[in-house]
N, C-alpha and C positions, 0 to 999 in steps of 0.2 A: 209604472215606473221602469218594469223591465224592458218594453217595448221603447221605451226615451233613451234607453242609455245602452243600447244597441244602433238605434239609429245613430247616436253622436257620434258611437264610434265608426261607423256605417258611414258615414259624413266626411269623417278625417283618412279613410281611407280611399272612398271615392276619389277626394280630392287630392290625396298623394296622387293616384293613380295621373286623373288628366294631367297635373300638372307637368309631370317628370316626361308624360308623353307628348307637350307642347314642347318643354324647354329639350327633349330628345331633336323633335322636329327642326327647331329654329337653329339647334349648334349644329345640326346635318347641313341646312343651307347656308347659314353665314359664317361657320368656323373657316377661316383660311384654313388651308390646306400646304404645310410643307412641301415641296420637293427633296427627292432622296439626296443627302449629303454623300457625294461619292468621291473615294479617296483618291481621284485622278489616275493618269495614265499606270497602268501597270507596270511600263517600263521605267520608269522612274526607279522604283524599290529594285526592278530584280536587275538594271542595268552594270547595279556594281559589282554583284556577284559574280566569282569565277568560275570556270566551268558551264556556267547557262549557256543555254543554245539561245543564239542573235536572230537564229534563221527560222524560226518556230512560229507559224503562221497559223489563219486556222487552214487552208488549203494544205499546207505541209502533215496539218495534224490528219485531214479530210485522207492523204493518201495513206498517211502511217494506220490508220484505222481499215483501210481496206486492204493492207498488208496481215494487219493479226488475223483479219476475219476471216478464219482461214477455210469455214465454208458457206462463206457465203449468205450466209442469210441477213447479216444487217444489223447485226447484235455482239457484242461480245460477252463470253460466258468466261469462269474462272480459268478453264483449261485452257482457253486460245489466249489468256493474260499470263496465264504459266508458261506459256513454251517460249515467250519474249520476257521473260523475268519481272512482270508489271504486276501479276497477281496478288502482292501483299503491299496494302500502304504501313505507313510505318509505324504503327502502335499493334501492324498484324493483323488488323481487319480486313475483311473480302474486297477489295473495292469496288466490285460491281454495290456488293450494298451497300459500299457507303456512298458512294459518286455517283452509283443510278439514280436515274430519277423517281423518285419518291411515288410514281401511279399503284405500285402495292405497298404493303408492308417491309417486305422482305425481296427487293427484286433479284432476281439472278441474273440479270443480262443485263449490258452498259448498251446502249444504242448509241451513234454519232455524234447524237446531240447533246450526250450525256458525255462522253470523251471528251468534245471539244471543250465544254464547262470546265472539266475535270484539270483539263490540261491547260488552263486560261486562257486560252486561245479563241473560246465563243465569245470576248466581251475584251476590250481595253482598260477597262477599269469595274471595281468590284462599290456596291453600296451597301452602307451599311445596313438603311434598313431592310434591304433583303437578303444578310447574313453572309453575302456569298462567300464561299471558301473557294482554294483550288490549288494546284500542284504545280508548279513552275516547271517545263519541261529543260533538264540538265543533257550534260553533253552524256555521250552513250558512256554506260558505266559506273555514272553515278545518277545518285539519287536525290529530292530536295528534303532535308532534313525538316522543314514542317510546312504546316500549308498555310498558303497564304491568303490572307482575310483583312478585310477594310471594317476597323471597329470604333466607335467612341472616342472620343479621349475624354481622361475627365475634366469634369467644367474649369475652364482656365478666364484667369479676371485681367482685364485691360487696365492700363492706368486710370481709368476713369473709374475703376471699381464694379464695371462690367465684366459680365459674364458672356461667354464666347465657345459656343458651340462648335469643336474640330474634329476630323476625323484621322486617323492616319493606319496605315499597312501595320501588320503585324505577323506575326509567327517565322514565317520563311524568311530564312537570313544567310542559307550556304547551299553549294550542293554536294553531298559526302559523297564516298565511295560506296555502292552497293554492299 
């Protein structure tokens, strides 16, 4: 009887198994697939702010980055971010680690293509679901008061009692004084 009622259970467990690995299989190939909901042109949000710099390209950024780098090697560390006053985002974290890109844990150097990000200048517009954040580049002197990121909104219902998926900019809304 012990041999029966080990196989039963032996049985219902097999059969979880295939099954969750067919019905895995089948929503891999026929689940539609979203495209990322992206919250449109960046210039939109930062256009009505004061103080933003109009002229903030990524080429503009391309030459401001090889102005800090002050030798040369292709990377920015916190020092060469301190002597042009960029070294601290504004809750006071390092910004190489918060705006590097992510290949360690704890990086110390911002490379170009971590700048450009950093400075929204790699991209026209942010998606939500790949979280992006970024620092709107202000006129010399001041700084952006938070960063801006394309997030959710929550579920909003049409006259029909439908539900409507949007996304819109958030955080950065000025540029303060340093």
């Amino acid at each position: 009887m012990a041999k029966v009622a080990v196989m039963w259970v032996m049985t219902l467990v097999f059969a979880a198994i295939c099954a969750s690995s067919v019905f895995g299989i089948l929503v891999a190939i026929y689940q539609p697939q979203i495209e990322p909901m992206n919250c449109g042109p960046i210039a939109r949000k930062i256009g009505k702010v004061g103080n933003i710099s109009t002229v903030a390209t990524k080429d503009s950024q391309k030459v401001r980055f090889k102005s800090y780098d002050s030798n040369g090697d292709g990377e920015l560390d916190n020092g060469e971010l301190k002597k042009v006053g960029w070294n601290e985002n504004l809750k006071g974290d390092k910004l190489v680690e918060k705006f590097g890109r992510r290949r360690r844990r704890t990086p110390k150097t911002m490379t170009e293509k971590d700048f450009l990000q950093f400075t929204c200048t790699s991209n026209d517009n942010l998606e939500h679901l790949l979280y992006t954040k970024c620092e709107p580049v202000c006129l010399d002197g001041f700084r952006a008061n938070k960063e801006l990121s394309c997030k959710i909104n929550p579920a909003k219902q049409d006259a029909d009692g439908n539900f409507q998926l949007t996304t819109s900019y958030s955080g950065f809304s000025a540029c303060r004084i340093k």
